[in-house]
Structure formats: C-alpha cells, structure tokens
C-alpha positions as CSV (number, residue, x, y, z in Angstrom):
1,X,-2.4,7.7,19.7
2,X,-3.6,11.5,19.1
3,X,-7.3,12.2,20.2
4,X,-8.6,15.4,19.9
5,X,-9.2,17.0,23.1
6,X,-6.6,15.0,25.0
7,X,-3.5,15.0,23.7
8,X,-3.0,16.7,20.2
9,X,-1.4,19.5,21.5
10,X,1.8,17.5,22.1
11,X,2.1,16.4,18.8
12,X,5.1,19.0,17.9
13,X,6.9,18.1,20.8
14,X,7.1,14.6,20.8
15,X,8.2,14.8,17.0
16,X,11.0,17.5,18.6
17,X,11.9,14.8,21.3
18,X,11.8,12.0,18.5
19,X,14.3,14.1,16.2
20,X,16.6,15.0,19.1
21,X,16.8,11.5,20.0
22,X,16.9,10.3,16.5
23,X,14.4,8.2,17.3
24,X,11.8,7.5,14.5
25,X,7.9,8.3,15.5
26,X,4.3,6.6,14.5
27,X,1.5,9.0,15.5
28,X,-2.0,6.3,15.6
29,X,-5.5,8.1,15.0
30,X,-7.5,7.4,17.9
31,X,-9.6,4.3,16.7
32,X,-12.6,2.4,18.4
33,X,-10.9,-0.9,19.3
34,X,-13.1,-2.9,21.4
35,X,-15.8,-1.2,23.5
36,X,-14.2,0.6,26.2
37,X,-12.9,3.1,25.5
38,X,-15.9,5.4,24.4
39,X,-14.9,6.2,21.1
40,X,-16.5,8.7,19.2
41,X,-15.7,9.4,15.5
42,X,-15.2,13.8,16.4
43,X,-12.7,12.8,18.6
44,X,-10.3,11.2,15.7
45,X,-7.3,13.4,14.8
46,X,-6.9,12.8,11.4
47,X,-3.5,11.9,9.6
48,X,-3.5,14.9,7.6
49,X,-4.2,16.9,11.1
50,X,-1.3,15.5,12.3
51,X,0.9,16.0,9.4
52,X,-0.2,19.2,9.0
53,X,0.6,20.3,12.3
54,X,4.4,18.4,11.7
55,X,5.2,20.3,8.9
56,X,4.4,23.9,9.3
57,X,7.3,23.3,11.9
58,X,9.5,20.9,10.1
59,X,8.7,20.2,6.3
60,X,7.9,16.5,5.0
61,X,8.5,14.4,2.3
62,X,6.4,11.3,1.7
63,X,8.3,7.9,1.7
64,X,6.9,5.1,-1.0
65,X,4.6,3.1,0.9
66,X,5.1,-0.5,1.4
67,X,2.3,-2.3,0.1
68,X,1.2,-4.1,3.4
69,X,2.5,-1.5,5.5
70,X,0.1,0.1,8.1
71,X,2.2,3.8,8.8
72,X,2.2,5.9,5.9
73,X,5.9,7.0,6.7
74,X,7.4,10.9,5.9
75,X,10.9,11.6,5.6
76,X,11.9,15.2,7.4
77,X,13.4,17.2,4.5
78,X,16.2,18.3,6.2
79,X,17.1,15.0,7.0
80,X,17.4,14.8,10.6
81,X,15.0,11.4,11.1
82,X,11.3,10.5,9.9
83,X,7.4,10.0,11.3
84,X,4.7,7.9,10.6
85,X,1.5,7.6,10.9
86,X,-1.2,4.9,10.9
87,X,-4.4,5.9,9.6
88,X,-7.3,3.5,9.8
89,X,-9.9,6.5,10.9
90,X,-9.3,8.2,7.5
91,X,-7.4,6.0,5.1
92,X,-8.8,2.9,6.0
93,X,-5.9,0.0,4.4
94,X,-7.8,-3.5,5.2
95,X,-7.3,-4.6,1.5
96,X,-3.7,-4.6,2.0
97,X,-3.5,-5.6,5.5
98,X,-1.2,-8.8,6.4
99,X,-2.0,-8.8,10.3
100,X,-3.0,-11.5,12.3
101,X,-3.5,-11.9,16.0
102,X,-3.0,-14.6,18.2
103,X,-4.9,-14.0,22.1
104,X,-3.9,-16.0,24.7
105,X,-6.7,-18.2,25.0
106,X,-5.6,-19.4,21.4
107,X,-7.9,-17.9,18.7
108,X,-6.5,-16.4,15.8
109,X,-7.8,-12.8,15.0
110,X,-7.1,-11.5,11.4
111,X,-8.3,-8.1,12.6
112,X,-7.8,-5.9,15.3
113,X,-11.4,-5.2,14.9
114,X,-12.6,-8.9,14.8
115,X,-15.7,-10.1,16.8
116,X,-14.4,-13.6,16.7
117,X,-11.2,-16.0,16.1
118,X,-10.2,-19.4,14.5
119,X,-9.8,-21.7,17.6
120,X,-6.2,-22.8,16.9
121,X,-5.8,-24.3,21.0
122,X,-8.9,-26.5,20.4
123,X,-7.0,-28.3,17.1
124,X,-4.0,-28.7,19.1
125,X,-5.6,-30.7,21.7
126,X,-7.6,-32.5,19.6
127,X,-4.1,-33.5,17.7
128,X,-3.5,-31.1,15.3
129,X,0.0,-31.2,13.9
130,X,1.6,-28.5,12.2
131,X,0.5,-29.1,8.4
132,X,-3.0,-29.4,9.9
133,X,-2.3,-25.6,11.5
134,X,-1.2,-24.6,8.2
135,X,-4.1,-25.5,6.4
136,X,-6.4,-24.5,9.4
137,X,-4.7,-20.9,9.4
138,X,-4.0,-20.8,5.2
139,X,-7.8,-21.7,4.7
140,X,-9.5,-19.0,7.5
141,X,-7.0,-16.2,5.6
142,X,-7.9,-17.2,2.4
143,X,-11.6,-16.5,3.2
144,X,-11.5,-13.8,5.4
145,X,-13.1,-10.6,4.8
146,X,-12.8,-8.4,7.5
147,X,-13.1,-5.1,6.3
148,X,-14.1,-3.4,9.3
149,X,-12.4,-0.1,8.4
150,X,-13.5,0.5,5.3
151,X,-17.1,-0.2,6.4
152,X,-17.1,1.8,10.2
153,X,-20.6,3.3,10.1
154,X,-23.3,3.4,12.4
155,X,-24.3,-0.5,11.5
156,X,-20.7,-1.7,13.2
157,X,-21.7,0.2,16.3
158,X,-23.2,-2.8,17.9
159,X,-20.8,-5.4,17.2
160,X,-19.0,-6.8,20.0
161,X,-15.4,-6.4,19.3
162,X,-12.4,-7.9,21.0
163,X,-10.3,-5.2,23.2
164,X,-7.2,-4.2,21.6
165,X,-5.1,-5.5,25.1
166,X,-6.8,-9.2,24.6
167,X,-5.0,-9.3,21.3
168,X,-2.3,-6.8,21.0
169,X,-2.2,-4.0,18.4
C-alpha cells in the first residue's frame, strides 16, 4: 500500500528487491477501508504515480488484463519479472469484481467496502443445507450492487463500513 507522505519514496526499491528476488510485486493505492485509518483522498498515490515512478527506472509493458482481475499487471521489458498494481482510488473496477468475503462471525460481504453481510451462520443453525447456501449466496450476488468505488464522494463519507482486518482484503 503506497500513501503519499509515508511511504512512496520506497516504491523503486522494493520493485529492485522484487526483481532481484524474482519475486513478482502488487503496489495497492491507499484506500479508505473501514473507518480507522483516517483516510483522506490527497493522500492516495495514484496507479499511474506509481508506474510512473517504476518505469523511468525500469521500462514497462502492460499485460492483457484479466477480466475479473483486481491488479492491472506490467511486464518489465527487459524481462527480468513483473508488477502490479490495484487501483480502486483511480480506476475504480466494481463492475467486474468477483470478490466475496466471509468474517468470522459468518456474514458474507461482496465488498470490501460493504456496510453489511448476508448472515450465512444464522441459516446454518436454523438447518440450512448446502443447496439452501447456494441459493442463499447465488440470490444476494445476483442482486448485489455494491459499487462503492465508482461512487466514493463526499455522500459515502458517513457510511459505516466494515474494517478491512474483520474481513480480509
């Protein structure tokens, strides 16, 4: 996660770490999952910041994008490895999103940004077997429209919203 201020000066070398390591990087832009952590939109290093930054150093080529992938992933042109980065700051992707969240008390989130889940622990003490799951989960996907990214404006501000550690990123 890169937020201005903090941290975006290490951007090159963790991508020189990741390349010496071959190990294959995902920069996040610093997003306001849940309430804590005092978000503030000025603070959000964009994608094309970060690859930006990458390339003047080491050139990039753009991978095809998988249609419900989340990382935009680049390709190093000289071949030694690749980075990624997830951009739901500045290229919001909610329309091709596939996630969903399960939190330990048993709701099912089907968006990190969600206010509220499907209570899935509730059916399976009132007897729930697994076909009734599937229809429970097929039917809240079916009409779910979170689109929380594409909409982040001052009228989302007050929304409660789950912390990203309750229900895993």
């Amino acid at each position: 996660m890169v937020r201005r201020g903090v941290n975006e000066g290490s951007i090159l070398g963790l991508v020189d770490l990741a390349r010496s390591a071959g190990l294959i990087l995902r920069f996040i832009e610093y997003m306001d999952v849940g309430s804590s952590n005092g978000w503030r939109r000025d603070e959000v290093v964009t994608a094309q910041e970060i690859l930006d930054v990458v390339s003047r150093e080491h050139p990039l080529v753009e991978e095809a994008r998988q249609p419900s992938a989340v990382a935009r992933r680049y390709r190093f042109a000289d071949g030694r490895g690749e980075v990624g980065v997830i951009a739901s700051v500045s290229r919001p992707f909610c329309g091709d999103c596939t996630r969903a969240r399960l939190g330990s008390d048993g709701h099912l989130y089907t968006c990190l940004f969600a206010i509220s889940g499907l209570d899935l622990r509730g059916a399976l003490r009132g007897g729930a077997g697994d076909d009734d799951l599937r229809q429970l989960v097929s039917a809240c996907w079916q009409r779910r429209a979170d689109r929380y990214s594409e909409v982040r404006a001052s009228l989302t501000s007050s929304l409660r919203r789950i912390e990203m550690s309750y229900i895993g990123g």
